[in-house]
C-alpha positions as a printed Julia matrix, in Angstrom:
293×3 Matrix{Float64}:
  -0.76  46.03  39.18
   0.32  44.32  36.11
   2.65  45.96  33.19
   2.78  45.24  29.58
   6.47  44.42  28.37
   5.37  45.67  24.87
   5.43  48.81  22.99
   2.37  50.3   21.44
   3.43  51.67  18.07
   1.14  51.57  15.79
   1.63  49.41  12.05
  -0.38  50.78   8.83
  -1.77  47.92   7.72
  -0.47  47.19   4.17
  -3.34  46.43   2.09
  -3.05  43.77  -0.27
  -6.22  43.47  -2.7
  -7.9   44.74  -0.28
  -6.94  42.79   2.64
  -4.52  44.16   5.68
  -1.57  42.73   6.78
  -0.28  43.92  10.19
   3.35  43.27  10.88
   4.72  42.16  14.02
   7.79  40.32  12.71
   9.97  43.4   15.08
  10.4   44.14  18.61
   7.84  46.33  20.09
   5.51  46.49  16.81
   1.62  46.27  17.06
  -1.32  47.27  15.09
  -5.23  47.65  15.13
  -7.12  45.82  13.1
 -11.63  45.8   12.99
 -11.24  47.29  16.36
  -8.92  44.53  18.11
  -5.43  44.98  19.33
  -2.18  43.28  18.18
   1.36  43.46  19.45
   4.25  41.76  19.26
   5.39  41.07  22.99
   7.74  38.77  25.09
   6.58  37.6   28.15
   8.58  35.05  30.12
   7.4   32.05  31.01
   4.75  32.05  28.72
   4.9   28.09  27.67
   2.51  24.83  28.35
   2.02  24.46  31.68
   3.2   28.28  33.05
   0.73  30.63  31.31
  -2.79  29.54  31.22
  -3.53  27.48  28.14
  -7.09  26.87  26.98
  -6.28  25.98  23.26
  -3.45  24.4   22.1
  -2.94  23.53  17.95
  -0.83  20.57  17.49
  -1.11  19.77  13.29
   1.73  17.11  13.29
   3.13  15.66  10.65
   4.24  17.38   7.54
   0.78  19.75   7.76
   1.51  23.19   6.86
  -1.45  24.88   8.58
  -3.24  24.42  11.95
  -6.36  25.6   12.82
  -8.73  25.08  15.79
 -10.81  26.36  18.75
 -11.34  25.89  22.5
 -14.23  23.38  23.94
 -14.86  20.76  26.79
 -15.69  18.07  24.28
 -13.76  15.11  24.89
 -13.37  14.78  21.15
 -11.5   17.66  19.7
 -12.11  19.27  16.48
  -9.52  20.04  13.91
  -6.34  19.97  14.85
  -6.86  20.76  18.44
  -4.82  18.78  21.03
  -6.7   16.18  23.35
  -4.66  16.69  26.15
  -6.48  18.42  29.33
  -6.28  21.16  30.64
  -4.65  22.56  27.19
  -7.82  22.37  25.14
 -10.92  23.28  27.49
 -13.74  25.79  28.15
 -13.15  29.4   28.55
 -15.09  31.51  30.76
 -15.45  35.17  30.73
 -14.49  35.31  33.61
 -11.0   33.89  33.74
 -10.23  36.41  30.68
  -8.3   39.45  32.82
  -9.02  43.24  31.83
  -6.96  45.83  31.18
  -7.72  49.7   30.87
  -6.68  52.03  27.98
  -4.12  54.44  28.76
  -4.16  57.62  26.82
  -1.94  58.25  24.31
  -1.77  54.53  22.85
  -2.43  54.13  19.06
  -5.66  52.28  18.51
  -6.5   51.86  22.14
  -9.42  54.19  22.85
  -9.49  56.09  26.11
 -11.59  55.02  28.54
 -12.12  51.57  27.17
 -11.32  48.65  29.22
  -9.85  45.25  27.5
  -9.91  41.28  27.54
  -6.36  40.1   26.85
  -5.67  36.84  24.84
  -1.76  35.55  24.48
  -0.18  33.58  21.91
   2.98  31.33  22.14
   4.02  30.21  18.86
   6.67  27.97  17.33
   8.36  27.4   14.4
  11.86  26.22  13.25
  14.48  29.26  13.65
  15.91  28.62  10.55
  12.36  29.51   9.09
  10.77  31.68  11.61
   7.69  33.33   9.6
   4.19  32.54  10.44
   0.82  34.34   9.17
  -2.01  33.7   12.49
  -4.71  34.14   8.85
  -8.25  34.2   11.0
  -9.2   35.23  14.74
 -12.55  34.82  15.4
 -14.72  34.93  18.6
 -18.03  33.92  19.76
 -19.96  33.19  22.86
 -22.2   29.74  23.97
 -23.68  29.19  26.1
 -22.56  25.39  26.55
 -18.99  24.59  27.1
 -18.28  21.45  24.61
 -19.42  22.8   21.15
 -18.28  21.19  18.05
 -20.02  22.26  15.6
 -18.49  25.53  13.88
 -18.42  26.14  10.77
 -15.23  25.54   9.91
 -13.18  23.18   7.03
  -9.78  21.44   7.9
  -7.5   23.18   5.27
  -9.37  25.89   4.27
  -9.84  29.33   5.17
 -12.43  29.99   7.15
 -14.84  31.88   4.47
 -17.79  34.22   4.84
 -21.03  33.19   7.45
 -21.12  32.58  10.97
 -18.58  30.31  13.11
 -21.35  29.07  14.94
 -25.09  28.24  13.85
 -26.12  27.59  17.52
 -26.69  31.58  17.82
 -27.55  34.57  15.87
 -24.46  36.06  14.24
 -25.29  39.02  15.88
 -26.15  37.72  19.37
 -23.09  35.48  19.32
 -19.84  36.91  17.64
 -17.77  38.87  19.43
 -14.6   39.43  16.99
 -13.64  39.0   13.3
  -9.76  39.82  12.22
 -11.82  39.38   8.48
 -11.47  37.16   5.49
  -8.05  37.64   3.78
  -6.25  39.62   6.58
  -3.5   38.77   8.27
  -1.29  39.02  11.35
   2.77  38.26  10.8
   4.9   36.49  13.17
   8.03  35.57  13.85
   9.52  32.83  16.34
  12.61  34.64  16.4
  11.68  37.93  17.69
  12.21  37.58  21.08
  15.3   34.78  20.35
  13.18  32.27  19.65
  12.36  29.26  22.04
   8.91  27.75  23.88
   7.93  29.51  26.94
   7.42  32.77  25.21
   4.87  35.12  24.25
   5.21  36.35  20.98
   1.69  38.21  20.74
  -0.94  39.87  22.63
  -4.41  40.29  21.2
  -6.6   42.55  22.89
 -10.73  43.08  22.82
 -13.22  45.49  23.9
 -15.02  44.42  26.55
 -18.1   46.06  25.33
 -17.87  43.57  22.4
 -18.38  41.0   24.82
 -22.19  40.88  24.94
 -22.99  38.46  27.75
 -21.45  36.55  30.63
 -21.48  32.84  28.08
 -18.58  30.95  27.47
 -15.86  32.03  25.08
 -14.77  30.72  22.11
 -11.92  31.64  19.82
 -10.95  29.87  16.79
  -7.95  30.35  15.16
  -5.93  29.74  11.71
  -2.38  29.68  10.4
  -0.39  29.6    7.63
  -3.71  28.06   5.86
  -2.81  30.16   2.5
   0.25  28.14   1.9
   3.56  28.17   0.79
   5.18  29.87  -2.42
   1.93  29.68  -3.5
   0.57  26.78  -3.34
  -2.34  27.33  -1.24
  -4.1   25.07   0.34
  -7.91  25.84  -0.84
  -7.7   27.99  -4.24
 -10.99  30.38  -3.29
  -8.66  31.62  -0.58
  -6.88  33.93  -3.03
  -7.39  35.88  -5.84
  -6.71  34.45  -9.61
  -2.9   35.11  -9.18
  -3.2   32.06  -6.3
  -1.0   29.38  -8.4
   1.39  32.11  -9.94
   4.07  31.36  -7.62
   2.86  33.95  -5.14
   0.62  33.8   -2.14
  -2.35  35.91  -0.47
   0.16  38.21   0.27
   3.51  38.07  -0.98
   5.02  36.29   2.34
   5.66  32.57   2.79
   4.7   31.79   6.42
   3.73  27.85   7.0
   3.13  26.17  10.3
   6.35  24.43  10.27
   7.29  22.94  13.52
   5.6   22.06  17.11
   2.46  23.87  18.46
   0.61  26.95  18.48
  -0.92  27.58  21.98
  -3.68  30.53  23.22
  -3.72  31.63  27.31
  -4.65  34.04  29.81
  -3.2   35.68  32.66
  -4.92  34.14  36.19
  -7.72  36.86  36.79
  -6.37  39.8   38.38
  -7.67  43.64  39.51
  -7.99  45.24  36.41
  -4.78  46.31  35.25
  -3.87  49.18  32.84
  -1.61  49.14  29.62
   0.77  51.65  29.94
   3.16  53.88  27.87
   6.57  52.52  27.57
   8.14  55.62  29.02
   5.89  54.86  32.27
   7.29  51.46  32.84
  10.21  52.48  32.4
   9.94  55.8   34.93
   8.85  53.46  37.41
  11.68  50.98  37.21
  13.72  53.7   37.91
  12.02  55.01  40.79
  11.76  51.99  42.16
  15.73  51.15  41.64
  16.94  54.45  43.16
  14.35  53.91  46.61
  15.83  50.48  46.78
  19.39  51.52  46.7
  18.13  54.6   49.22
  16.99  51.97  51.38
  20.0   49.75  51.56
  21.75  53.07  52.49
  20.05  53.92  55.51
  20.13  50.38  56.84
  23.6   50.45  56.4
  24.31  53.5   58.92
């Protein structure tokens, strides 16, 4: 069985003009937002080539935002990277599930989860980054290329995909003007960790298709200066952003994985992992006892 390294606690969102804004720039922190799951976590290894990477955002350059999604097609949208396996097809499948426990904030009882992980990176010297749009959808094919989607904008109001109904073929929204807070240096800082966990109701998953999850970042800019002006309200070029928080894309690559598929595993309580680490401490120093007599 597998354990979380993360604490549930839950994060009001702060709304900002109506938006949320869940923080997970601490250790431990996580928050609910349209019925999906966010914490901050560290899980080591967790870079290119150890977890399993299906989309990986490299921007380059002096770009302050990345933005992309998974797909076979040999020629990437956005700024996804080329390089295989990093950018690729998703199947439902390979995405491993996780029951609720009780007594987590947000997680409903009885509800079983897809887990998504996130390995960011940024320069430690400027650590902030805003993860501005998650959104989710299901093909049927494997190498799509046509969402909906700008290169430097926000991703706006309509569907991701045209392919499909809305309604037959989304399976998450984060929402227009939220956003998710990060920080490289949570966990110290460094590739090869997981700095969040994003977590989905199965039920929202309406059909054994191929998954596809698009993501933005630091698209609204910096002290500011955003990078499309219908993004933000009229206060956009005042010298403030969306929200009040500076958080560009600012150095290497952002990269989504999963866990290889597993029995379904359940997200505990803090206090349980730790309980058990204990237990299982004090019967191996038991052990080493009695073979020593």
């Amino acid at each position: 069985m597998r354990f979380l390294t993360v604490t549930f606690i839950l994060v009001l969102g702060v709304s900002t003009a109506g938006a949320t804004v869940i923080n997970l720039t601490t250790l431990d922190s996580s928050g609910a937002l349209n019925g999906g799951l966010f914490a901050q976590g560290s899980q080591q290894p967790a870079g290119t080539g150890v977890f399993d990477t299906f989309l990986k955002l490299s921007p380059g350059g002096n770009q302050t935002y990345s933005q992309g999604y998974n797909t076979d097609a040999k020629n990437k949208p956005l700024d996804d990277n080329n390089a295989q396996p990093h950018t690729r097809s998703l199947a439902l499948s390979a995405i491993p599930l996780f029951n609720c426990a009780p007594g987590i904030p947000g997680c409903l009882a009885g509800e079983q989860y897809r887990q998504f992980k996130l390995d960011i990176n940024q320069q430690a010297n400027d650590p902030l980054l805003s993860l501005d749009r998650v959104i989710i959808w299901q093909l049927p094919n494997p190498d799509e290329t046509d969402a909906n989607a700008v290169g430097g904008q926000a991703f706006g109001a309509g569907p991701l995909f045209s392919d499909v109904p809305q309604a037959t073929g989304e399976v998450y929204d984060s929402g227009f003007g939220n956003q998710i807070l990060l920080s490289y240096n949570v966990v110290g800082g460094g590739s090869g960790k997981s700095d969040m966990f994003l977590y989905i109701p199965n039920e929202d998953f309406k059909n054994s298709d191929f998954v596809y999850l698009y993501s933005e970042f630091g698209v609204f800019g910096k002290n500011g200066k955003v990078d499309d002006s219908s993004s933000c309200t009229s206060t956009a070029n005042s010298g403030w952003d969306c929200h009040g928080v500076a958080q560009d894309q600012n150095a290497g690559f952002e990269e989504w994985g999963v866990d290889a598929p597993a029995p379904t595993s359940q997200v505990p309580e803090p206090a349980s992992i730790m309980l058990l680490g204990s237990f299982l401490l004090a019967l191996g120093l038991w052990g080493r006892k009695q073979m020593a007599r």
